[in-house]
C-alpha positions in Angstrom: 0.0 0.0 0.0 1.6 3.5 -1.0 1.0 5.8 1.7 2.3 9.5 1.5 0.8 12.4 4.7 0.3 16.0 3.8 0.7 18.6 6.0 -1.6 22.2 4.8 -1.2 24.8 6.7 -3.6 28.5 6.1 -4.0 31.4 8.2 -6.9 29.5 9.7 -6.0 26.1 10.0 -3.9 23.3 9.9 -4.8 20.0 8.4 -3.3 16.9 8.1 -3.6 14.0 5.7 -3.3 10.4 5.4 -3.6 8.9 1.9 -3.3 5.8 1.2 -3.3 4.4 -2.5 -4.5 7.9 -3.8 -7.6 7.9 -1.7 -8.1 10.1 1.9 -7.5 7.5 5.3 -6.9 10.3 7.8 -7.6 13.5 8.7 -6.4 15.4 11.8 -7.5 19.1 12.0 -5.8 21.6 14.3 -7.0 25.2 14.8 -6.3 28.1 17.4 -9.3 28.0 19.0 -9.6 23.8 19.3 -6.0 22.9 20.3 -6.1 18.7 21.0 -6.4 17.9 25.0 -5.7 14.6 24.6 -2.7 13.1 26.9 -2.4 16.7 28.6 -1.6 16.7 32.4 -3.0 18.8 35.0 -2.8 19.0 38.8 -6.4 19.1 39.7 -8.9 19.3 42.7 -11.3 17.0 43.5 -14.5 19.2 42.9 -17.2 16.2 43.9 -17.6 12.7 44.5 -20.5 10.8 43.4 -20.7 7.7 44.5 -23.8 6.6 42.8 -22.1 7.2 39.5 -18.6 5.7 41.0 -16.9 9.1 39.5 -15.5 12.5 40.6 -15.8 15.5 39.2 -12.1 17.6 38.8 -11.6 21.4 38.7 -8.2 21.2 35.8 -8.8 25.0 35.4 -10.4 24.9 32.1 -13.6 25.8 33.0 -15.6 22.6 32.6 -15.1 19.8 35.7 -13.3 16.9 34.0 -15.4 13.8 34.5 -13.0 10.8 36.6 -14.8 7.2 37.1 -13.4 4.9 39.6 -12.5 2.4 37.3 -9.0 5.3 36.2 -8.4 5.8 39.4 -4.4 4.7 40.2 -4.0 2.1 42.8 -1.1 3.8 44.0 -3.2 6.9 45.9 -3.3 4.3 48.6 0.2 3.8 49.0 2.5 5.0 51.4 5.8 5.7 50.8 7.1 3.0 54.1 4.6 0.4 52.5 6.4 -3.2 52.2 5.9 -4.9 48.3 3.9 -7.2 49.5 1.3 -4.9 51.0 1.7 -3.3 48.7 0.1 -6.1 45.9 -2.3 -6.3 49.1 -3.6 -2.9 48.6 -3.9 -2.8 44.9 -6.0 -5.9 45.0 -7.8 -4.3 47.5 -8.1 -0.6 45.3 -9.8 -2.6 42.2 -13.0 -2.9 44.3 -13.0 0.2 47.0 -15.6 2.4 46.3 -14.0 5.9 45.0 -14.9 8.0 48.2 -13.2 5.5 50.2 -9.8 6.6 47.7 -10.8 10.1 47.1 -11.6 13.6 49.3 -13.4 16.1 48.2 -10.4 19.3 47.8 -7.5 16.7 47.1 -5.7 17.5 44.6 -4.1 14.8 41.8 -2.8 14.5 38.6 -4.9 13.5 35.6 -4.3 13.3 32.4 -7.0 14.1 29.5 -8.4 10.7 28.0 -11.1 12.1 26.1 -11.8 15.8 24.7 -14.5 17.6 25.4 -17.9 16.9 23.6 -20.3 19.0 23.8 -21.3 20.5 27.1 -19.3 17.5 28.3 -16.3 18.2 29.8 -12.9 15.7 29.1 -12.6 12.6 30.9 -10.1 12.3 32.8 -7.7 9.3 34.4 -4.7 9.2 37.2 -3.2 6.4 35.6 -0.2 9.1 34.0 1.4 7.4 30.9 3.9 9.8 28.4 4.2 8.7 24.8 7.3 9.0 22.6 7.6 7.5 19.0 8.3 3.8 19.7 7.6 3.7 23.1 5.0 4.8 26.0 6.1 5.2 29.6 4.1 4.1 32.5 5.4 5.9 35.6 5.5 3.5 39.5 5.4 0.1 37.7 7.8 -2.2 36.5 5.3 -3.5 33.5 6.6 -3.9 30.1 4.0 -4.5 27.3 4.5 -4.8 23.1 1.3 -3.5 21.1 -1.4 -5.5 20.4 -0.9 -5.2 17.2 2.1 -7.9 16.8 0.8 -11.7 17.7 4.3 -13.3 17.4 5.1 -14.4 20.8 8.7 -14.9 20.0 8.7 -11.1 18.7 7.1 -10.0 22.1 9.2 -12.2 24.4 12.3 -10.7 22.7 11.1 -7.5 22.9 10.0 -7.5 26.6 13.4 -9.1 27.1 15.3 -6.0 25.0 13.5 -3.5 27.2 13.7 -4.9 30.9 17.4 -5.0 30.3 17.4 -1.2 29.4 14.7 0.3 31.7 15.4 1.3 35.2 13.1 0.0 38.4 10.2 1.8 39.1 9.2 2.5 35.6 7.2 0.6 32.8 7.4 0.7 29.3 5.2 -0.3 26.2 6.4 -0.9 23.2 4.3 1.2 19.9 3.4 -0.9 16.7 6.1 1.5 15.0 8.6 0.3 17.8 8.4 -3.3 16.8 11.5 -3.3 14.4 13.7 -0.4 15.5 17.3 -1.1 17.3 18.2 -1.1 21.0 20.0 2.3 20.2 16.5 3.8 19.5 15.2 2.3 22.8 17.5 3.7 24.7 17.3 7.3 23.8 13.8 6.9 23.9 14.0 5.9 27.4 16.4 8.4 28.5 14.0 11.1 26.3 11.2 9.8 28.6 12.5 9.7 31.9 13.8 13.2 31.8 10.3 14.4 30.5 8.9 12.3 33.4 10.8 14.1 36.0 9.9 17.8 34.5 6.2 17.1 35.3 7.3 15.7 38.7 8.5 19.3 39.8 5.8 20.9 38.2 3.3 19.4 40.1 5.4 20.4 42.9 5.1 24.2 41.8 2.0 26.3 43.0 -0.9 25.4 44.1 -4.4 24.7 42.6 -5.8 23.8 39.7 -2.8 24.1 36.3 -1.5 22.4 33.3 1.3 20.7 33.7 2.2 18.7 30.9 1.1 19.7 27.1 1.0 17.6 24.3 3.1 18.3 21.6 1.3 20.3 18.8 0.0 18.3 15.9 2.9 19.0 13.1 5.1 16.7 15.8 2.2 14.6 17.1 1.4 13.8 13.3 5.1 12.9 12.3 5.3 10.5 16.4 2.2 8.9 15.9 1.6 8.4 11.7 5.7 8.3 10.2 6.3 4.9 9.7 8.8 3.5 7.0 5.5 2.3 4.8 5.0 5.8 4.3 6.9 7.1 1.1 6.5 10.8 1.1 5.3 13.3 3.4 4.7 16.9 1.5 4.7 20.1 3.7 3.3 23.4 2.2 5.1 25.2 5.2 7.9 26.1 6.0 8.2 26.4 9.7 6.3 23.1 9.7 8.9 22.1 7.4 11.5 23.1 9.5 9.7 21.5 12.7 9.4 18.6 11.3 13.3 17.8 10.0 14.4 19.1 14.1 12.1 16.4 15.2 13.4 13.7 12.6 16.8 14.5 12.9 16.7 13.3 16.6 14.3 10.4 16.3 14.6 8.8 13.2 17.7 10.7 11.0 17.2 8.5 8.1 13.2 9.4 7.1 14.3 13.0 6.4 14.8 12.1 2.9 11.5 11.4 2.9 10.1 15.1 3.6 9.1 17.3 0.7 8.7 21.2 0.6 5.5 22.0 -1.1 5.7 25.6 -3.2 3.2 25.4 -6.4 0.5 28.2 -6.6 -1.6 25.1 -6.8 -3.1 24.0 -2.9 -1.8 21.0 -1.6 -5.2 19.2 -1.1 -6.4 20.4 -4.8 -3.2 18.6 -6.3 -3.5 15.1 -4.5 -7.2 15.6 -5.2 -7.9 15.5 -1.5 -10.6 18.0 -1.0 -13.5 16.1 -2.9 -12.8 12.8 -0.6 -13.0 15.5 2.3 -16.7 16.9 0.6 -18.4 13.2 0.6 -16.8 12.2 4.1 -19.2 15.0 5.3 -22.0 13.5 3.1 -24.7 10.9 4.2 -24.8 9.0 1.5 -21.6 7.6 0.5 -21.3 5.2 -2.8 -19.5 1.6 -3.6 -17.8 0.5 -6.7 -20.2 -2.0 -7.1 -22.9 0.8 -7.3 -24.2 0.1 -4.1 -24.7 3.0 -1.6 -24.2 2.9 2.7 -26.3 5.7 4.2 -24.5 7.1 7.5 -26.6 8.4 10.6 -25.7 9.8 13.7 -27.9 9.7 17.0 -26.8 10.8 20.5 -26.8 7.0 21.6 -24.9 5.6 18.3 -24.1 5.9 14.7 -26.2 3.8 12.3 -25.3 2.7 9.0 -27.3 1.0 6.7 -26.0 -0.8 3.0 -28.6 -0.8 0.0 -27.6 -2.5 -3.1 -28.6 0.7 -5.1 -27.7 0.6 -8.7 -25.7 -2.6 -8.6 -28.4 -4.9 -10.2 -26.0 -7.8 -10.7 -25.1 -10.4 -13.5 -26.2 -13.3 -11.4 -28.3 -14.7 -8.6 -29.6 -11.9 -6.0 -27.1 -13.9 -3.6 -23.8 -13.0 -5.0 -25.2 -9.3 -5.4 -26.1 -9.3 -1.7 -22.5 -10.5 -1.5 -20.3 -8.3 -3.5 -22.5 -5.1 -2.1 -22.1 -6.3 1.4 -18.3 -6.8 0.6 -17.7 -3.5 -0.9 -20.0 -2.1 1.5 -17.9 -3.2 4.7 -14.5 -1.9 2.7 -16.2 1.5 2.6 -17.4 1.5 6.0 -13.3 0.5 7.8 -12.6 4.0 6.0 -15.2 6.4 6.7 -14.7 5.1 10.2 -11.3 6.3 10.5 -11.7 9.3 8.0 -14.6 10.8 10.0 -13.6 9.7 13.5 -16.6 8.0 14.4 -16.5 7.0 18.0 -18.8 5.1 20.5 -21.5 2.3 19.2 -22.1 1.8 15.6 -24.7 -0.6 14.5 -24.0 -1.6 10.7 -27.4 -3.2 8.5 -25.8 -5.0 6.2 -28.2 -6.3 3.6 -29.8 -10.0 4.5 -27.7 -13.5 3.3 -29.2 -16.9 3.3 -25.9 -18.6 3.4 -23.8 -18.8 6.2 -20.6 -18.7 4.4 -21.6 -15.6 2.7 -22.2 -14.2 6.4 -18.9 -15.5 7.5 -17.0 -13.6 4.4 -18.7 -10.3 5.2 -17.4 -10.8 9.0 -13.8 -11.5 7.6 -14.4 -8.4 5.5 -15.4 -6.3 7.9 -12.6 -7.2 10.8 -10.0 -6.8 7.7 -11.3 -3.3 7.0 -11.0 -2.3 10.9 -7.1 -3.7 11.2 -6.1 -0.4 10.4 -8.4 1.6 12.9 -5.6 3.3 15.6 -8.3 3.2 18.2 -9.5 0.6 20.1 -12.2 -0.8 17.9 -14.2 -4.6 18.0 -17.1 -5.8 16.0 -19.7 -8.8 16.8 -21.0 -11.5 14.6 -23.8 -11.1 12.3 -26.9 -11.3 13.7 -29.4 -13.4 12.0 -31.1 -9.8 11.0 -28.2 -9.3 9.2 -27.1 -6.3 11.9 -23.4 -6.1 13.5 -22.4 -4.0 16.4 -19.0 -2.2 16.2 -17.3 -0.1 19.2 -15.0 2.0 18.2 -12.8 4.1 21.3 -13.7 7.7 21.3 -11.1 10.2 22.1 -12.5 13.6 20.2 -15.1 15.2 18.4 -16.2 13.2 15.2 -14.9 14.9 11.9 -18.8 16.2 11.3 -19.0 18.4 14.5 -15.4 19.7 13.7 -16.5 20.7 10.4 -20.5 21.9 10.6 -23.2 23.2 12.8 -26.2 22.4 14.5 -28.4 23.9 11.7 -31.1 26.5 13.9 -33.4 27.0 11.2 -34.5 22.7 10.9 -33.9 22.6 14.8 -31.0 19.9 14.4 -32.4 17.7 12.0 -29.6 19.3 9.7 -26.5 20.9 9.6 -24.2 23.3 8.5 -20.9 23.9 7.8 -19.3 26.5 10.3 -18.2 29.5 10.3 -14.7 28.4 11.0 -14.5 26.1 8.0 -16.0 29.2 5.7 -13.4 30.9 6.5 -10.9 28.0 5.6 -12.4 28.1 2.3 -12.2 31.6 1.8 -8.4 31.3 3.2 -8.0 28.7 0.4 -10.1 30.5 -2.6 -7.5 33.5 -2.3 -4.7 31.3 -2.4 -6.3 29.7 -5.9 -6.8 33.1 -7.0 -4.6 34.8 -9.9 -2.7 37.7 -7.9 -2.4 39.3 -11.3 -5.6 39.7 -12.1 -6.9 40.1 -8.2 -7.6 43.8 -7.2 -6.0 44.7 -3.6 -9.0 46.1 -2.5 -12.0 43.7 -2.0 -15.0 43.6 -0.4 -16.1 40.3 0.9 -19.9 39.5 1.0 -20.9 36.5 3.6 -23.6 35.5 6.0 -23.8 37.5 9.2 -22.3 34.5 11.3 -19.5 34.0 9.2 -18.5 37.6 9.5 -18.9 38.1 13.2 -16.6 35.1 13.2 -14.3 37.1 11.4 -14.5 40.2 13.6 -13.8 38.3 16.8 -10.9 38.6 19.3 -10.2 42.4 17.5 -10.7 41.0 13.8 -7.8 39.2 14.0 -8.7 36.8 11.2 -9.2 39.3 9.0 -6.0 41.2 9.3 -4.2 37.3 9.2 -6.0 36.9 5.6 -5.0 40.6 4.7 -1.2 40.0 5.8 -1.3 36.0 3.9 -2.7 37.1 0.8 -1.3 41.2 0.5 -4.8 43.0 0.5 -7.3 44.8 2.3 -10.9 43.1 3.0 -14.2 45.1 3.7 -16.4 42.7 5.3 -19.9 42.9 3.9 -22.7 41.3 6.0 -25.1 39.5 3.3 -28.6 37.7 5.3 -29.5 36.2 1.6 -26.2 34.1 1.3 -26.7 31.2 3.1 -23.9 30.6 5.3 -21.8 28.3 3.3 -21.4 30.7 0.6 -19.9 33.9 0.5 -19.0 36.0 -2.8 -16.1 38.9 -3.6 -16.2 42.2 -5.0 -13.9 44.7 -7.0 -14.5 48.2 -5.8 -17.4 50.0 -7.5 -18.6 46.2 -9.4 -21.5 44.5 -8.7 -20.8 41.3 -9.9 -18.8 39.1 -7.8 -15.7 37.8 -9.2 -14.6 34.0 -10.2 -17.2 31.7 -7.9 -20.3 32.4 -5.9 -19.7 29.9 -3.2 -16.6 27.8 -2.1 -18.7 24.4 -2.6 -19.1 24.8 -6.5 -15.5 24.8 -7.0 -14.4 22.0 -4.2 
């Protein structure tokens, strides 16, 4: 499989993609206002303790509680520091069942680290079970576990790696080994640990700074996060359009993994990156209900608040055989289709997929093979049932963030959520981006830019700094015109004293 990530940064955004065989896999979206939580560190205080729920609420200082259930609550709040190992074990087996106010005080403060973003009017969910993550390796801080990813089966691959690392790794600490970890040398490993250890003791003496709620440990930002979590030597090229990104991203190779910097492409036509690996129309129908096969068969994708239901119709695909071998290749196509969109959207949480009805058994047990194929791939936690005999299957997929649709759109107010929108932010992405296709030579300086009244106070805020960023990126000046009969995913420019708009009335007819 030929796998290449681009990295597309605007005045508005950054966006990251992985494609895989020409066709969109990933996408990770970064702007200023949404920075990812995820694996941050705070020293928090215990706001509440519910015990009906098993869960504490935690003041992290962001301004929603952070939500803690008993079950990621550390053993290890129990110990004391003259406890002897085998009380120790004693007190850990006894943690697993203690009810949480029996560990926890109302006012006590602990670290946490962010397991989930927020959602919602959710706040993050939150665990004291610390762990730091590097590129081939995740430390576990007060253990001495050592674990290999799940995603190697060869038990004489883990043994030798558990071996590798518990000869390298000090006491006290635990290690897992990452998928990408699997084949790199004992060099790697231990710069990695050293890397880890020292970034280990760092949040140590935070936490010991201050008092009250504060973060102590951020996340690197995604143009690092991307290159840790996603570089892997099946990747063949990685394209940046940026040149501090560029930069970032050869300081961060250069230390980890010196011989993938060959690999990194600057990125300098006129033409966007997306619009030249023909990215942006895979990004258009991931945001689509309806999604269509090869086969000519269609999967229709809908999202409640409890789970995400996805149903497979055979569509045009009338077949050149029986109705069985239809069902079949739609089915087959259809559960290809679905591993992608699951990953490409982010879809978290319960999914129930109704895959059309099959009379054999064998047929059933191909679509089941199919389908767990299609889901190797997922980086989150994901499993899948049988078919049921109603031709349903459940599939949980680990939530960790916002799904790619409430990134990307809006509740729409006018159908009272039974539709939506696409936001304000991502307008303004596409009006970043329309610029950028422009012709400078034939674009005026001065331009006045008609768009909905929500997309313009977007604009405006924080002391219109969006505004002057697209003035500064692009070399003009903008007069924002406020337009109530443009919709709010369109928008339209204007040469001084012309009352036609130029080139394109809405970003969506040209991408």
């Amino acid at each position: 499989m030929n796998k290449k990530i681009l990295f597309s940064a605007t005045a508005t955004e950054k966006r990251v993609a992985l494609v895989e065989d020409g066709r969109l896999a990933e996408l990770v979206v970064e702007r200023p206002e949404t920075s990812r939580m995820v694996g941050n560190i705070y020293r928090g205080r215990i706001e509440s303790i519910l015990p009906g729920l098993q869960a504490a609420f935690v003041d992290i200082g962001i301004g929603k509680g952070a939500f803690l259930h008993a079950s990621d609550v550390d053993p290890s709040l129990l110990l004391d520091d003259d406890d002897t190992p085998d009380f120790v074990q004693s007190k850990r087996k006894m943690a697993a069942v203690m009810p949480i106010e029996k560990v926890l005080d109302e006012g006590q403060q602990i670290l946490v680290q962010i397991l989930k973003e927020p959602i919602g009017t959710k706040g993050p969910k939150v665990t004291t079970q610390i762990s730091l993550a590097g590129r081939f390796l995740v430390l576990v801080p007060d253990t001495d576990f050592i674990g290999v990813s799940k995603k190697t089966s060869d038990e004489r691959t883990r043994r030798r790696l558990k071996q590798i690392i518990a000869q390298l790794k000090p006491k006290g600490v635990g290690f897992i080994v990452r998928t990408i970890g699997l084949d790199v040398s004992d060099t790697d490993f231990i710069a990695e640990i050293k890397a880890l250890i020292e970034a280990w003791k760092n949040v140590q003496n935070r936490a010991l700074e201050g008092s009250g709620p504060r973060l102590i440990h951020q996340e690197p930002g995604i143009t690092t996060r991307v290159m840790r979590d996603l570089l892997s030597d099946a990747v063949s090229e990685v394209w940046v359009d940026s040149r501090e990104d560029h930069d970032e991203i050869l300081s961060y190779l250069r230390n980890m993994s010196p011989h993938l910097c060959a690999r990194i492409h600057p990125y300098s036509e006129k033409l966007p990156l997306f619009d030249k690996f023909n990215i942006e129309k895979d990004l258009e129908q991931s945001l689509k209900r309806k999604v269509w096969l090869k086969s000519g068969g269609y999967i229709l994708i809908d999202r409640t608040e409890a789970l995400t239901a996805i149903d497979v119709n055979t569509g045009r695909n009338v077949g050149k055989h029986d109705v069985e071998t239809t069902i079949l290749h739609t089915n087959m196509d259809a559960a290809v289709e679905i591993g992608r969109q699951l990953r490409l959207r982010d879809i978290g949480g319960l999914i129930v997929v109704d895959f059309i009805d099959m009379r054999k058994s064998d047929n059933r047990r191909k679509v089941e093979d199919a389908m767990r194929k299609a889901l190797k791939d997922n980086s989150e936690a994901v499993s899948q049932t049988p078919l049921s005999k109603f031709g349903l299957m459940e599939i949980t997929r680990k939530r960790v963030r916002p799904q790619l649709q409430e990134l990307y759109t809006d509740v729409c107010h006018a159908c009272n959520g039974l539709g939506r929108v696409f936001s304000p932010a991502t307008i303004a992405g596409r009006i970043d981006r329309w610029l950028k296709r422009a012709d400078p030579g034939s674009l005026p300086r001065e331009l006045s830019l008609n768009t909905h009244p929500a997309v313009a106070a977007y604009l405006r805020e924080d002391h219109a700094r969006r505004i002057k960023d697209l003035e500064q990126s692009h070399q003009i000046t903008l007069k924002i015109v406020e337009d109530e009969e443009l919709d709010q995913d369109e928008f339209e420019f204007y040469a001084p004293g012309s009352d036609r708009p130029i080139g394109q009335k809405s970003a969506s007819e040209r991408q």
